[in-house]
N, C-alpha and C positions, 0 to 999 in steps of 0.2 A: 881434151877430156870430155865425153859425152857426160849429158846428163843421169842417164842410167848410173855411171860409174861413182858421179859425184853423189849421188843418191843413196847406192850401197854403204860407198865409205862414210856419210853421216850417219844410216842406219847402225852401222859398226861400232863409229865411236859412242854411239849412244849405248850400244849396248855394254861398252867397256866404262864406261863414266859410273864414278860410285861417291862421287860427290856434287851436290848442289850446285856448286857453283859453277863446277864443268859445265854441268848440264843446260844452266843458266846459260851460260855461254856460245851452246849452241844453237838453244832456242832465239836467239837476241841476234845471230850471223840468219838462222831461217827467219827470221823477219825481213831481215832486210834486204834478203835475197829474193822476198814474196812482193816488197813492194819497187822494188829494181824490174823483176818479171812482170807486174802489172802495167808500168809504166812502157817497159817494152814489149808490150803484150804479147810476150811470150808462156802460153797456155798450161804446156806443158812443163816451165820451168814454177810457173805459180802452183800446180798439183803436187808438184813432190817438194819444195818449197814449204808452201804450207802444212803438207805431211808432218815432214821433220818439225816445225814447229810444233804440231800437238803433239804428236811423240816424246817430243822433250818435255815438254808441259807435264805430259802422265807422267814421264820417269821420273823430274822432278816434285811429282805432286806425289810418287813411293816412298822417296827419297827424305822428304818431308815429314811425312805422316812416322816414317820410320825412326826418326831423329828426334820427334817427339815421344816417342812411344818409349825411348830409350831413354830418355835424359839429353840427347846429346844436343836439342835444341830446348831452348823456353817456350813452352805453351801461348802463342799470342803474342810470342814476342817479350814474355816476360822473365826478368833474369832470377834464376834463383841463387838464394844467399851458400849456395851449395859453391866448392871448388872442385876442376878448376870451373871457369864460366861457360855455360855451354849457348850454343853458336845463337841469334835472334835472328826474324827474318831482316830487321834492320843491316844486320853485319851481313845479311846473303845479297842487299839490295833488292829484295821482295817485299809485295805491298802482301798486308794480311788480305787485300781482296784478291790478289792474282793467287796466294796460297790457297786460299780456300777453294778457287776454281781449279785450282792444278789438283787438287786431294781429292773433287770431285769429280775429275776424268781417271783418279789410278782406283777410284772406288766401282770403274767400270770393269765388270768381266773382259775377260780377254776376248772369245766369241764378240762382245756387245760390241766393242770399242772395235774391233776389227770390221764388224756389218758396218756400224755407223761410219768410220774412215772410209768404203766403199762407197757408202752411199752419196757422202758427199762429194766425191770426187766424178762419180755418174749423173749427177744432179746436177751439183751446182759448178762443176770444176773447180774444183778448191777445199781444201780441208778447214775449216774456222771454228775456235775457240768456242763461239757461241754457239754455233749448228749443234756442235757433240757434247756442251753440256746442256742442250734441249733433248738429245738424243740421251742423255746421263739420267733422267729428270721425266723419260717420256711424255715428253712436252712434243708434239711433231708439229712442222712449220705449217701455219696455215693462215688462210687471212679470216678474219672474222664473218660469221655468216649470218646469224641469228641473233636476236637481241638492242634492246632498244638504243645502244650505244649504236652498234653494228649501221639499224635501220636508220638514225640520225643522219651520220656520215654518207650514206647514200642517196639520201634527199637531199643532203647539203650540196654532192657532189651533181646530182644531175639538175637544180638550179643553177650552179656555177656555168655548167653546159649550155645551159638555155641561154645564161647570157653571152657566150661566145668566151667563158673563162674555162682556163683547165688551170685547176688547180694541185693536179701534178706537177705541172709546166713550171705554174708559177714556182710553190715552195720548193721543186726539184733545182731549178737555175738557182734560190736563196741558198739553200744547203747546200749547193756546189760552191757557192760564192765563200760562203762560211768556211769550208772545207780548203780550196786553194789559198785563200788567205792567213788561215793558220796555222803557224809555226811549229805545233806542238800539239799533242792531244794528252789528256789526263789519259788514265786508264779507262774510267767509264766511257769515257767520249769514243774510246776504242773498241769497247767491246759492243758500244751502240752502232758503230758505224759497220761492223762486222755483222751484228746480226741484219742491218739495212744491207749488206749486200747479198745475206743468205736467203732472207725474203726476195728481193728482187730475181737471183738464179731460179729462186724455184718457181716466181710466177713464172719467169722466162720461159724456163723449162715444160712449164704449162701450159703455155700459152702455142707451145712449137709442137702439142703433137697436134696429131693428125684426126 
């Protein structure tokens, strides 16, 4: 089965999914199919990979907001004294912070969410949670230029130099070390490390033209 095909038919069942937890479901298989294609650095299986994960992410984040808006979920996760009991993200196995991320990618226009899914996938190769709710937020990726944070960090950096230290080198090998060693990531730790690879593509990306 190409991947084209595996691709449409996720896009399908996404589109036939009218419950959370389906949906949940699929985003939770494109996970894990994004970091299976990372590992086998297969490029083209991590683009549409990660596609289907935000995809799912937005339809669950409709899906949501809609369930709220009806009754048929607790607001925050809170039960009301009403019957019968309607659904919490606890009973969906949703954190209140991955909800509120998901409600603010289906809070994207169709057009918006459709450029920014391009964009990232020309940029960065990959579609990431973090890139598209910067792109939610228009926040756009960039490294700091101006200001005396900014200027700090750049002195610090070109002393480090002078002594024969790169201090990319150094905390880039820490945080790799951090990273193969552990077992498990919280969700913040996920959506940090997500947005560390969405800065790193698009320096890349930067640094490649011409």
């Amino acid at each position: 089965m190409t991947q084209l095909v595996r691709y449409e038919q996720a896009r399908n069942a996404l589109a036939e999914c009218q419950r959370v937890d389906e949906v949940k479901d699929i985003r939770d298989k494109a996970e894990a199919m994004a970091a299976y294609a990372r590992q086998a650095k297969d490029t083209e299986l991590v683009q549409w990979a990660t596609e289907i994960k935000v995809r799912a992410e937005r339809k669950a984040g409709e899906l949501l907001a809609h369930a709220a808006a009806t009754g048929e979920r607790a607001p925050q996760g809170r039960v009301s004294p009403q019957e019968p009991k309607p659904t919490t993200l606890v009973d969906l196995g949703i954190t209140s912070n991955q909800s509120s991320r998901w409600q603010s990618l289906a809070g994207m226009s169709e057009e918006h969410f459709e450029t920014a899914v391009a964009t990232a996938k020309e940029t960065a190769g990959q579609v990431t949670t973090a890139f598209m709710l910067r792109e939610a937020k228009g926040r756009p990726i960039s490294r700091p230029q101006t200001g005396a944070k900014a200027e700090a960090m750049r002195e610090e950096l070109k002393a480090a130099k002078e002594r024969g230290v790169s201090m990319l080198e150094t905390y880039g090998r820490l945080t790799l070390g951090v990273i193969r060693l552990q077992d498990s990531f919280t969700e913040q730790e996920r959506s940090l490390l997500a947005e560390l690879m969405d800065v790193i593509a698009a320096v890349t990306a930067e640094s490649a033209k011409p």
